[in-house]
Every structure is written in C-alpha cells, then in structure tokens.
C-alpha positions in Angstrom: -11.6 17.1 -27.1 -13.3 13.7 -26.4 -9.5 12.0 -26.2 -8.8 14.6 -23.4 -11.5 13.7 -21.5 -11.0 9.9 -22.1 -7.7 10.7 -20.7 -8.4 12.3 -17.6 -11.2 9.6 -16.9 -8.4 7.2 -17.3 -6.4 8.8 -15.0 -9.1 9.4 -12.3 -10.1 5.9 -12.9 -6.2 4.7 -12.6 -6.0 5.9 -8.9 -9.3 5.2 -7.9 -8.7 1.3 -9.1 -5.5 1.1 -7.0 -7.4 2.1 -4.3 -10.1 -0.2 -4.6 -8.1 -3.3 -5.0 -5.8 -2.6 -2.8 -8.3 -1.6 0.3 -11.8 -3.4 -0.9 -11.2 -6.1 -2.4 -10.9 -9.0 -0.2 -10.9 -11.8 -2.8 -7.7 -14.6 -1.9 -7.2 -14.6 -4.6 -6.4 -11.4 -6.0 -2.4 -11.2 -4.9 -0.3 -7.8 -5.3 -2.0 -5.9 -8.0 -0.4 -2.8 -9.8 -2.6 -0.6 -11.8 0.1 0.3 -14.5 -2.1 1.6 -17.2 -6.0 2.5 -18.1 -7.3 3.1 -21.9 -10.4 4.5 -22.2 -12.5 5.0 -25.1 -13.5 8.1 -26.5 -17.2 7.5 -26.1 -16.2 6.5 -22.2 -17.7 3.3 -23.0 -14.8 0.7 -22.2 -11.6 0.7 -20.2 -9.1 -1.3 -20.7 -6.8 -1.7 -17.1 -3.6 -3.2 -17.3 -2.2 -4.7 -14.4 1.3 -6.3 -13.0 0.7 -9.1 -10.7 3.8 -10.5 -8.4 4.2 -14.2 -8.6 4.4 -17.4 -10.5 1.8 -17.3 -13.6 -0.7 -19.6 -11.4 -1.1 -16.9 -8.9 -1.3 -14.5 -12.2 -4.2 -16.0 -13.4 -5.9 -16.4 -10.5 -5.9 -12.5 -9.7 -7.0 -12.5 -12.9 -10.0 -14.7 -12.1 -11.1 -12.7 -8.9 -11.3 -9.3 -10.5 -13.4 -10.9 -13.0 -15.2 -11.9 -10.2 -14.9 -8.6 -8.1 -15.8 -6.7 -12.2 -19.3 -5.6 -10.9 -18.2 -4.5 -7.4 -15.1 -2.6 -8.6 -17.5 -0.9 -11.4 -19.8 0.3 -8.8 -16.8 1.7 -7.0 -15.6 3.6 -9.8 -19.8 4.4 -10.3 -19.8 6.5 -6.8 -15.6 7.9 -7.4 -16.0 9.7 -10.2 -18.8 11.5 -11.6 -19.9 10.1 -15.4 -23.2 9.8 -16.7 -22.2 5.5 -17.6 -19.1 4.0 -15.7 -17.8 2.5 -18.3 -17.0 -1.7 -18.9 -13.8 -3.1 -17.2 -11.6 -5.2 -18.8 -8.4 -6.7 -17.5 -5.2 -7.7 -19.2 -1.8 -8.2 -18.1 0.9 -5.8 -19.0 3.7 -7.3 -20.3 5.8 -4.4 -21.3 7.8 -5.1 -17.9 8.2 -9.1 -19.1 9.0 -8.0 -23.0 11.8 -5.0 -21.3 13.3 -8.0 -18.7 13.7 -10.4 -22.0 15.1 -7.5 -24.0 17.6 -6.7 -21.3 19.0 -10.1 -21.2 19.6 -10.4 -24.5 21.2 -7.4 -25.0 22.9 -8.4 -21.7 24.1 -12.1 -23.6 25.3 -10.1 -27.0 27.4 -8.4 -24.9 29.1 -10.8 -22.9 29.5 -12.4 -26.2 31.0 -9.8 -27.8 33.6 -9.3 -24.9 35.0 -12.9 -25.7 35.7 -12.6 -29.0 
C-alpha cells in the first residue's frame, strides 16, 4: 500500500518538477533540465529526482549547483502542488542510464564492425 502511494507522489511530483524548473526557476544557471525519473520513499520522506542536463559536464554541474540553490524554493512549490502532510527532501542526481546506453551502443556498434572484417 505505502509503495503505491510513494508511487503516485513520485509521479505527481515528476510533472510538477518539470514544470517548476522549466517556468520558475530563473537561475542562469540551471540549462535544459529533464525530469527523467523521481524515487520516493515509502514514509514520503525523501525524493530522489534524476535529471538529464544538455551540455558539456561544466554546464552539468552547474545546473546541478542552482537547483541546490533553487532546493527550498522548488520544495515550497511542490509544498502548495500536491497535497501531503510533509513535502518531502529533494535530492538531485544525474541520470546516467542515457550515458551508460550511448557507451553500450558503441561498443556493440565496434564489435560489429569488427566482426564484419574478419
């Protein structure tokens, strides 16, 4: 019961985060963000948002630094978005899963052409 909640929270809190960032924030230094997953704890506690900036890993970490910034802003947000008696923590990572598919692509890509010449 409590992981189907924390799932629908993570999905209201998905949309409402692309929103925000997209429309509110007006930090420099927060580039193109994509919201391309949320994990919420059960207990609604913490949330965990992973995000795909555009760019060289400079400008990455620098959107990284203004949401970190922007953290108590965007909670407050998400405070008067979606009903719950605690918004719960924010926490941003990169997702790599885009980087790690890209790198596996290529070398299957490699293997391949390496196969073809033999």
């Amino acid at each position: 019961m409590g992981d189907l909640r924390a799932n629908r929270v993570a999905e209201s809190m998905k949309k409402e985060l692309g929103d925000i960032i997209s429309r509110k924030i007006k930090d420099p230094r927060v580039g193109f963000v994509t919201i391309t997953d949320v994990e919420v704890t059960g207990d609604l506690q913490q949330a965990k948002v992973f995000i795909s900036v555009l760019g060289e890993e400079e400008n990455r970490q620098e959107t990284l630094v203004g949401l970190a910034k922007a953290k108590g802003f965007i909670r407050s947000e998400i405070g008067q978005r979606i009903r719950l008696r605690k918004t719960p923590e924010l926490q941003f990572e990169f997702d790599d899963a885009m980087e790690r598919g890209n790198r596996i692509e290529h070398i299957l890509r490699e293997l391949n052409q390496s196969s073809d010449h033999e």
